[in-house]
VEXSETOR-459941 format. One record per residue (C-alpha): residue in three letters; x, y, z. Coordinates in pm, 1 decimal, always signed. Example, Ala and Ser with C-alpha at 12.3 -4.5 7.8 and 13.67 -1.06 7.14 Angstrom:
res ALA xx +1230.0 yy -450.0 zz +780.0;
res SER xx +1367.0 yy -106.0 zz +714.0;
//
This chain:
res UNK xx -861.7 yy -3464.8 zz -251.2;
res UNK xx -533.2 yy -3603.1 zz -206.7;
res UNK xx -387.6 yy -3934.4 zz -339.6;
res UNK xx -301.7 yy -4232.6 zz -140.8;
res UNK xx +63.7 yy -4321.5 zz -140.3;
res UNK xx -26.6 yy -4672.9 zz -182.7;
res UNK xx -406.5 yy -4815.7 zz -199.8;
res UNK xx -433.9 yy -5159.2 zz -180.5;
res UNK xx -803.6 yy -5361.4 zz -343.1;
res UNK xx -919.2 yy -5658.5 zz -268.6;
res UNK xx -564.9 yy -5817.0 zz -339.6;
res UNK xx -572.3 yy -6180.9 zz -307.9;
res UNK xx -289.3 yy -6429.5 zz -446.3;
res UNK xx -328.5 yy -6765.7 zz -445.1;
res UNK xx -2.3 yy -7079.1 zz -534.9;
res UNK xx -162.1 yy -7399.0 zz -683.8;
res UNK xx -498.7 yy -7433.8 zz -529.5;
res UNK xx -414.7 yy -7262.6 zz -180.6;
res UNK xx -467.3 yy -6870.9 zz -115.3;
res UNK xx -153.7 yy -6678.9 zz +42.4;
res UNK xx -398.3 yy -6410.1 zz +91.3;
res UNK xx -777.7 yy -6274.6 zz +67.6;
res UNK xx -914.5 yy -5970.6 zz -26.5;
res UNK xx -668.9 yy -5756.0 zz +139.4;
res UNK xx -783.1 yy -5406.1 zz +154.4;
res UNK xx -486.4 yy -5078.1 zz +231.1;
res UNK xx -479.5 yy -4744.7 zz +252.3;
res UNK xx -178.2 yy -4555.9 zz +317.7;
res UNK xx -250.9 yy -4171.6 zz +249.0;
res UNK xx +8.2 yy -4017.9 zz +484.7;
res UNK xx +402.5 yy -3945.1 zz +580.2;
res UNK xx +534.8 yy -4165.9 zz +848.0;
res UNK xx +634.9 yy -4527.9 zz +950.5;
res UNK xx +377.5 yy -4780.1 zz +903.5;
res UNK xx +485.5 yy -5118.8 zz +1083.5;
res UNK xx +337.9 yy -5438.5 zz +873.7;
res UNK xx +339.6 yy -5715.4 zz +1133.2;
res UNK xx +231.0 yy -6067.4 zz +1061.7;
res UNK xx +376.0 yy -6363.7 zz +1162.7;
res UNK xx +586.9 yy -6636.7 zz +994.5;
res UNK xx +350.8 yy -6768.7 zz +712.2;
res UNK xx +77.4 yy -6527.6 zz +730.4;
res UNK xx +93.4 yy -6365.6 zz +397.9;
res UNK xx +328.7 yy -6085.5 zz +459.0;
res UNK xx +548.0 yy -6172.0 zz +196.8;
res UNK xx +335.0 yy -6232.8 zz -92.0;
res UNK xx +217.1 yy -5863.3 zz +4.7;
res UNK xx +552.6 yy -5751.3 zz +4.7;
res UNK xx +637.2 yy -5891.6 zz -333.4;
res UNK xx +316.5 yy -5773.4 zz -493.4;
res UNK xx +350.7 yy -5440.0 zz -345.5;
res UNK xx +676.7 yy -5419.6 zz -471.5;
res UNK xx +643.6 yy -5543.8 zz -843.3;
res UNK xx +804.1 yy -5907.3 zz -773.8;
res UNK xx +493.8 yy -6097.9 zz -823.8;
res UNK xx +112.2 yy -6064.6 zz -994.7;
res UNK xx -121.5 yy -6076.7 zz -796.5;
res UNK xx -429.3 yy -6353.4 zz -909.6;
res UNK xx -687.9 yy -6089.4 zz -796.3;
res UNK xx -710.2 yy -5703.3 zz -675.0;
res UNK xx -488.8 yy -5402.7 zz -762.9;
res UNK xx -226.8 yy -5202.4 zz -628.7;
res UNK xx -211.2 yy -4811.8 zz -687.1;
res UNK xx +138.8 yy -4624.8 zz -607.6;
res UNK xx +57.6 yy -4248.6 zz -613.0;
res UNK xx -254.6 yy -4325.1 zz -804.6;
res UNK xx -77.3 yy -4517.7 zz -1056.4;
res UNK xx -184.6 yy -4923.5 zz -1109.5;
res UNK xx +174.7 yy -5122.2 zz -1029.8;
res UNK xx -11.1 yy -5379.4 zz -1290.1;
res UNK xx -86.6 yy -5159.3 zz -1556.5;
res UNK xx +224.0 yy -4959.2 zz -1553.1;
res UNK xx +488.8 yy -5084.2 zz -1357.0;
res UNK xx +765.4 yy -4914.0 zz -1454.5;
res UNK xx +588.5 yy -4564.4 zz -1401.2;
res UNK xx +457.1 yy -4720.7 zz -1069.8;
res UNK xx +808.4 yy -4882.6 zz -946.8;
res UNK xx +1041.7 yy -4547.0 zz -1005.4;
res UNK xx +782.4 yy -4412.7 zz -678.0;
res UNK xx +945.4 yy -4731.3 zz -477.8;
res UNK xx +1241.8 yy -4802.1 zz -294.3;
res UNK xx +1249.4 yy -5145.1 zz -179.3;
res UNK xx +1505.1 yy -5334.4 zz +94.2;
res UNK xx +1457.1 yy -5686.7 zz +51.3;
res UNK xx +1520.5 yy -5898.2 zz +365.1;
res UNK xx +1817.4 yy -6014.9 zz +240.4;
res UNK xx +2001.9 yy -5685.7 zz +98.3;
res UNK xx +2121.1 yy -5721.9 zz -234.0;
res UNK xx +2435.3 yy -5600.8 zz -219.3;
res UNK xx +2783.0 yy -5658.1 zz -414.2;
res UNK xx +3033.8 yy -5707.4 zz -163.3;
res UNK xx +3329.9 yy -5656.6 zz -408.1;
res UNK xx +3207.9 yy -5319.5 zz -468.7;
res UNK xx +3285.7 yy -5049.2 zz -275.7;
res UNK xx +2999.8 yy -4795.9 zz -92.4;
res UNK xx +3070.4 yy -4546.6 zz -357.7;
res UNK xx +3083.7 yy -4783.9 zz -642.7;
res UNK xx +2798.0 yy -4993.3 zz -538.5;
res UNK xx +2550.7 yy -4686.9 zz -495.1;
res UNK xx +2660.2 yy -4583.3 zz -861.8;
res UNK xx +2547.6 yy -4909.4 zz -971.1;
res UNK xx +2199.0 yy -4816.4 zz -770.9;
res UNK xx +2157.7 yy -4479.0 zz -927.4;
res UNK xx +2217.2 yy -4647.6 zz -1281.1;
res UNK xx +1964.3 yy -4926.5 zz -1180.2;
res UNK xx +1738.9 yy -4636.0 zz -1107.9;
res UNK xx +1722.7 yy -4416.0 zz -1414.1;
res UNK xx +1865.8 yy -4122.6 zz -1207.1;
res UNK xx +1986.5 yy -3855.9 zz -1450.2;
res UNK xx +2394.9 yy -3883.1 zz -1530.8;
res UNK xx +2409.1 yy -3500.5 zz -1365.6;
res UNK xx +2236.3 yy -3562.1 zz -1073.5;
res UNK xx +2395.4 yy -3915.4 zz -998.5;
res UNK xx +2741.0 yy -3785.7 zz -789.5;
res UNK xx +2455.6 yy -3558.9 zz -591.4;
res UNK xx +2232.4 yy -3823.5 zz -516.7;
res UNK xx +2489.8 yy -4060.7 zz -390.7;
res UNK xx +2646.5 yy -3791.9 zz -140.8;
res UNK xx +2301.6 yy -3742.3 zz -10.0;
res UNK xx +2160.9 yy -4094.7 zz +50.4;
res UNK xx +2518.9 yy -4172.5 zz +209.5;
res UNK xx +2506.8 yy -3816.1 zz +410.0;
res UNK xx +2172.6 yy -3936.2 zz +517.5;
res UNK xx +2218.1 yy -4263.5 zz +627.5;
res UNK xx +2533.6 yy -4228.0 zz +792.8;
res UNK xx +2772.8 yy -4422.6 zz +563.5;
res UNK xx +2980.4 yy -4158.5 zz +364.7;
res UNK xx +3326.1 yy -4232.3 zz +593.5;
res UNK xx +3310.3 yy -4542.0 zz +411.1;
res UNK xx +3285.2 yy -4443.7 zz +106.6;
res UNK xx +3608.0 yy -4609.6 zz -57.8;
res UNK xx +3547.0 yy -4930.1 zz +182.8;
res UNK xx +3463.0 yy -5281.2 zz -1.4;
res UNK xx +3101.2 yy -5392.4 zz +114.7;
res UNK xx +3184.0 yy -5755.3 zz +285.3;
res UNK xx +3422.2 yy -5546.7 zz +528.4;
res UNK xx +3179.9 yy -5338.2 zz +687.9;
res UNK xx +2954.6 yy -5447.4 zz +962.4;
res UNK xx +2658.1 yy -5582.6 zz +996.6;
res UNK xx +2443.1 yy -5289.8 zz +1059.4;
res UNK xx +2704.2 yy -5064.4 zz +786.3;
res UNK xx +2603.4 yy -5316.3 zz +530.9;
res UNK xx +2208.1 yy -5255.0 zz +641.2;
res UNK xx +2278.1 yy -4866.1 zz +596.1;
res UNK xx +2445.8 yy -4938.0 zz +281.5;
res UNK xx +2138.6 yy -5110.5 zz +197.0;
res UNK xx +1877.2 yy -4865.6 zz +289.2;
res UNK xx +2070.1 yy -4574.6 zz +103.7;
res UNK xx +2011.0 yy -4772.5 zz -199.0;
res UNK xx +1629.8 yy -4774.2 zz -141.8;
res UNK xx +1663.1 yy -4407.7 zz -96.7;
res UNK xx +1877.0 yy -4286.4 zz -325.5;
res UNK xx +1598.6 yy -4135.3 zz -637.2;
res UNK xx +1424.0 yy -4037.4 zz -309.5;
res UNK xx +1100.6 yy -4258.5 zz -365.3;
res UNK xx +732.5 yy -4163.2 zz -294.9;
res UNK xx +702.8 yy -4497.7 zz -72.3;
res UNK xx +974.0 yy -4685.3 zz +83.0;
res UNK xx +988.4 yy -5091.8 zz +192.7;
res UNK xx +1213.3 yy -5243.2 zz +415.4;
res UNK xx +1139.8 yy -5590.1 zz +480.1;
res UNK xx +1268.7 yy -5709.3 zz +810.2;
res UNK xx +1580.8 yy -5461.8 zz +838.6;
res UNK xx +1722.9 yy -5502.7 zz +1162.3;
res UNK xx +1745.4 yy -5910.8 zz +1134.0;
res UNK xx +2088.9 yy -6040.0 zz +1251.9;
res UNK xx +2205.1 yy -5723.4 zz +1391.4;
res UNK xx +2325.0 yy -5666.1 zz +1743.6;
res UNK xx +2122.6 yy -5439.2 zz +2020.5;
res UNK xx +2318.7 yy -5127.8 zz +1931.7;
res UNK xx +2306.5 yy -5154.4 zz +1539.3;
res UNK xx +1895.8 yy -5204.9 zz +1577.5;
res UNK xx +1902.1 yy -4874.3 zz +1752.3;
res UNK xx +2068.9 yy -4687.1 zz +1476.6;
res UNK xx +1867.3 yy -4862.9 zz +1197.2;
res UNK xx +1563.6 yy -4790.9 zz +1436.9;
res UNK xx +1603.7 yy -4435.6 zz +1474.9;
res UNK xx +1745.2 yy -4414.2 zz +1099.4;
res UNK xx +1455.7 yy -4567.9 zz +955.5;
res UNK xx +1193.4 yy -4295.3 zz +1180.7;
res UNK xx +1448.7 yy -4026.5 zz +1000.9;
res UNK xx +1316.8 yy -4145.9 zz +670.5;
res UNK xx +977.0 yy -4142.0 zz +773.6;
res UNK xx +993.2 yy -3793.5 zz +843.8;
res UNK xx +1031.3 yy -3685.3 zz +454.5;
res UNK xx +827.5 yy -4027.9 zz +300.7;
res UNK xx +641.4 yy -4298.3 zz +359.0;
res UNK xx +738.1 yy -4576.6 zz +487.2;
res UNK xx +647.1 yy -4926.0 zz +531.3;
res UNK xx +848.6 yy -5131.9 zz +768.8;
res UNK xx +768.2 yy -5522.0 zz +796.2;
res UNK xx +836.6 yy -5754.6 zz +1070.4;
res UNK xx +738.8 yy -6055.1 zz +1265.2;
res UNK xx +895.2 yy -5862.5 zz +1583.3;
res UNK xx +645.5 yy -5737.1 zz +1766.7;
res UNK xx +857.8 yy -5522.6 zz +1997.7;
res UNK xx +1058.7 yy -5348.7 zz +1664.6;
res UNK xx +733.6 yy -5285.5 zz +1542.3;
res UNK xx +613.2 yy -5101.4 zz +1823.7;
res UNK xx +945.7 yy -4881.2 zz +1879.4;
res UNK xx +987.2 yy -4793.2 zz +1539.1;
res UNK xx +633.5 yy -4737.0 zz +1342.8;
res UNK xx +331.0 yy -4480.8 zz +1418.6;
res UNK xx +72.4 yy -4716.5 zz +1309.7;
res UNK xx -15.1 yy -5115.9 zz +1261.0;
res UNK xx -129.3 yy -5316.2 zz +994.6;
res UNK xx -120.9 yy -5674.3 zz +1090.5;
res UNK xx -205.2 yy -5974.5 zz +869.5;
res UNK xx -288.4 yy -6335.8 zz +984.5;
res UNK xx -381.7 yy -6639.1 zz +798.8;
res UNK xx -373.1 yy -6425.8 zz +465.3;
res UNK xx -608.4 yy -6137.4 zz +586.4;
res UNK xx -576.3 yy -5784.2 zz +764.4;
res UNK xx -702.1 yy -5865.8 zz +1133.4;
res UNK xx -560.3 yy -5480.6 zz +1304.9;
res UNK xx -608.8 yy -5107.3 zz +1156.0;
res UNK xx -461.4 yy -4845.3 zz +1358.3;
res UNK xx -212.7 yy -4688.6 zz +1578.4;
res UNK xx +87.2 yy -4828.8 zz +1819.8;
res UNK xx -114.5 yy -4669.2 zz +2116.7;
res UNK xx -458.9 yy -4874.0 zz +1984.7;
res UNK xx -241.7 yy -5195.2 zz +1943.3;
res UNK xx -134.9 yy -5179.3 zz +2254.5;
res UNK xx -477.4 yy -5124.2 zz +2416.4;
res UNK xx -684.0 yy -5346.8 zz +2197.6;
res UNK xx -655.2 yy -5564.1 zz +2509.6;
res UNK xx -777.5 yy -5393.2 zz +2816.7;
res UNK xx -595.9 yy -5450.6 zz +3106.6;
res UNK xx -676.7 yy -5723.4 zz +3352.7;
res UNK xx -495.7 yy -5667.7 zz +3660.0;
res UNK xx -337.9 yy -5386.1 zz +3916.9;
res UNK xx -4.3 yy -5320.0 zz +4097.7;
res UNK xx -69.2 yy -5168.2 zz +4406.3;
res UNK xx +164.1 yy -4963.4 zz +4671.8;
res UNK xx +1.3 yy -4947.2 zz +4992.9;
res UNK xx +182.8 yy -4782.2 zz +5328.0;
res UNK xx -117.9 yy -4963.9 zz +5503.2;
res UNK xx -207.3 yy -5222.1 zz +5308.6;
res UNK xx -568.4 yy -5460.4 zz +5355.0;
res UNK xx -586.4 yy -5865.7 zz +5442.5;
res UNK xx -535.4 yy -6048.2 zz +5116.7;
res UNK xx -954.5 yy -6130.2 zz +5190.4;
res UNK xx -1086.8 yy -5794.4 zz +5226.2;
res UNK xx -958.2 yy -5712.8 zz +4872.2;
res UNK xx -1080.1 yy -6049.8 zz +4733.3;
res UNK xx -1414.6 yy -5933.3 zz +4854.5;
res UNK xx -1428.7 yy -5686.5 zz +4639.2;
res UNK xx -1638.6 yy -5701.3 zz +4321.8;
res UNK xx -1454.0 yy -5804.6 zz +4043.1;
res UNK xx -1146.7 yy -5843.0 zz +4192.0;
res UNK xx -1041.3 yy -6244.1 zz +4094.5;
res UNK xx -723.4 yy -6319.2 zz +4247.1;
res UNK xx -477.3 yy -6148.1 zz +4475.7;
res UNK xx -83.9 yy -6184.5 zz +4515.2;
res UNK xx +122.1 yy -5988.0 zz +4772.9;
res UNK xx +423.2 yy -5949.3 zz +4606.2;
res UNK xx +629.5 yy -5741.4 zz +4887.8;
res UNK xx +509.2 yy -5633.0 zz +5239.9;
res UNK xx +365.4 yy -5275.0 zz +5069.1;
res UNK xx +328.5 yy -5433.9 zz +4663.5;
res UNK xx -12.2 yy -5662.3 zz +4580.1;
res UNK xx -128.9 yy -5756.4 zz +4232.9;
res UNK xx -501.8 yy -5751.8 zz +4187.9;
res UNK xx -671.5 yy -5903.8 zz +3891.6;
res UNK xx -977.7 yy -5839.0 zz +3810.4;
res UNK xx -1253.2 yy -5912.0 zz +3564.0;
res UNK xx -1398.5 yy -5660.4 zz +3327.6;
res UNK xx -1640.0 yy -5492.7 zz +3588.5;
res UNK xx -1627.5 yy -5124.4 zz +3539.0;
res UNK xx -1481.1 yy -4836.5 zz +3740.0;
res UNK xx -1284.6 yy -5124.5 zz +3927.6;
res UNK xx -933.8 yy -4853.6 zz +3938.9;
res UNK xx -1161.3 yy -4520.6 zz +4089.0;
res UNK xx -1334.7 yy -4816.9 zz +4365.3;
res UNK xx -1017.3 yy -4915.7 zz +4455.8;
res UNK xx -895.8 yy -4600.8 zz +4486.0;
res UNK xx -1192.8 yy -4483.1 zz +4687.6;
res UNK xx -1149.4 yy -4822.1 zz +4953.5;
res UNK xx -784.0 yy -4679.7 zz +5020.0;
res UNK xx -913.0 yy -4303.6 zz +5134.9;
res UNK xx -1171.3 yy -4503.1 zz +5311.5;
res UNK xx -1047.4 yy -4754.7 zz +5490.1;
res UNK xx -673.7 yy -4597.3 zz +5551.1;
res UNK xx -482.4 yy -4778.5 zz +5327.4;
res UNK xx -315.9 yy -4507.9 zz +5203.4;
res UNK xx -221.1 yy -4572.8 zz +4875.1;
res UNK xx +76.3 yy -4474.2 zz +4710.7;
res UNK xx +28.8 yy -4554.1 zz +4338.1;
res UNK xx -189.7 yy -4733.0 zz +4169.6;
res UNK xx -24.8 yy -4936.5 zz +3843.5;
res UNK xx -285.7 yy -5064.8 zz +3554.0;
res UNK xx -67.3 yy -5361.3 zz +3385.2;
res UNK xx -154.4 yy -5351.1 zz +2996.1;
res UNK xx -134.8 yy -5710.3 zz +2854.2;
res UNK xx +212.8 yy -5773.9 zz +2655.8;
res UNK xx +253.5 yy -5740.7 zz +2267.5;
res UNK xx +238.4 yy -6120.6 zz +2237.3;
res UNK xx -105.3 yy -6188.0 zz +2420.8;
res UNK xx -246.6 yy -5926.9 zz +2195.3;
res UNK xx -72.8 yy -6094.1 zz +1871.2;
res UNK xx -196.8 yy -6393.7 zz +2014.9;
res UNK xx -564.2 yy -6262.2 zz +2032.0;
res UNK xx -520.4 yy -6101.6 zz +1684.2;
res UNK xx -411.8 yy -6368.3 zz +1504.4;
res UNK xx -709.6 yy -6572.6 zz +1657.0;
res UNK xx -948.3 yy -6330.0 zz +1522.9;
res UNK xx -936.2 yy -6454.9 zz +1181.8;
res UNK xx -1273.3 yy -6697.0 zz +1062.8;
//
């Protein structure tokens, strides 16, 4: 039977007499990218920190490889590479000099440190710059600079917390697409309050509200965990707006061109195949038919609600 990466038990934390979080049960067994979403306040970051080694937890245990992070966290924290959201990083130092420092910080053998710092800078796309001083490189450099340093003794489990705040469109797609790299060869754990970064970088979801793990599952399942409610369609022939309103379980209708209509619609079954079959039958001929899913921040919306 294989070992979790990281197992998470009935962690709860509380500051003073208020809990951060509440028996907060994980289970990451698997490879890949796995998006932590939660908004502002929810609890995300006292997860973070405990997951991480920053702070005890006042209840629960966390397991890295099998290993308790409580009972022996040094054994526990060499499996970790952790990006903080604000990286810490030396900006006198050069990329070269600065990843040294990181390999020192990380026990890596004197022999193997030159190796290790040409691959995590190889990897994440930094080793032009290796004789540059940190505070000039960009933005989204200083991110990669960053990341290599959570990489570089090539950890069991990696955590980035929030890495693409502050950068520009273009630098969040490279840090994107670098991060899925890294998620090819490790686990991953990528945490964010935005939603949309979530969904275009990580294969599956665990959300947190209010302290507690409201969503389990996959991007795809996220996204559906609201079914849709309404219908684009294009019709060459199209009906008056009060023959489709007569339809059962159609609630509202909006022509939006000549040939374009939005339908809504409650949750009365098959309402896509009747639609479908009106069109053949009454000559509406029907171009395409266009379920609209309900945005990431309805569902967020929903999720977070879900909590007693």
């Amino acid at each position: 039977m294989n070992t979790s990466i990281v197992k998470i038990e009935h962690l709860s934390h509380r500051y003073t007499r208020s809990w951060a979080i509440r028996d907060i049960n994980l289970d990451i067994t698997q490879i890949g990218v796995t998006g932590f979403l939660g908004s502002n306040g929810a609890g995300k970051s006292t997860t973070m920190n405990i997951l991480c080694g920053v702070l005890n937890q006042t209840e629960g245990r966390v397991l890295i490889d099998g290993i308790d992070l409580r009972k022996a966290p040094l054994e526990a924290k060499k499996l970790i590479g952790f990006l903080p959201q604000n990286a810490p990083l030396y900006l006198d130092l050069t990329v070269d000099e600065y990843l040294r420092h990181a390999a020192y910080m990380r026990q890596i053998p004197d022999n193997k440190v030159k190796q290790a710092i040409e691959e995590a800078k190889e990897r994440c796309g930094v080793a032009h710059f290796s004789n540059r001083l940190l505070k000039n490189l960009s933005g989204g450099y200083k991110q990669r600079v960053g990341i290599a340093q959570a990489i570089i003794h090539k950890p069991r489990l990696v955590v980035l917390d929030e890495p693409t705040n502050g950068l520009d469109p273009n630098q969040i797609a490279e840090v994107r697409e670098l991060i899925k790299e890294i998620g090819r060869e490790r686990s991953v754990i990528f945490s964010s309050h935005i939603l949309s970064e979530v969904q275009a970088t990580c294969d599956t979801i665990r959300m947190i509200e209010q302290g507690q793990v409201v969503f389990t599952g996959t991007v795809d399942d996220f996204d559906n965990y609201i079914a849709p409610s309404s219908m684009v369609l294009y019709l060459n022939n199209p009906p008056a707006v009060e023959e489709l309103l007569a339809m059962e379980g159609v609630t509202d209708v909006k022509v939006l061109t000549p040939h374009k209509i939005r339908v809504s619609f409650d949750a009365a079954p098959g309402i896509a195949e009747k639609m479908v079959e009106y069109s053949v039958n009454k000559g509406w001929r029907m171009q395409e038919l266009h379920l609209e899913r309900s945005s990431l921040e309805e569902i967020f919306a929903k999720l977070s609600n879900k909590v007693k």
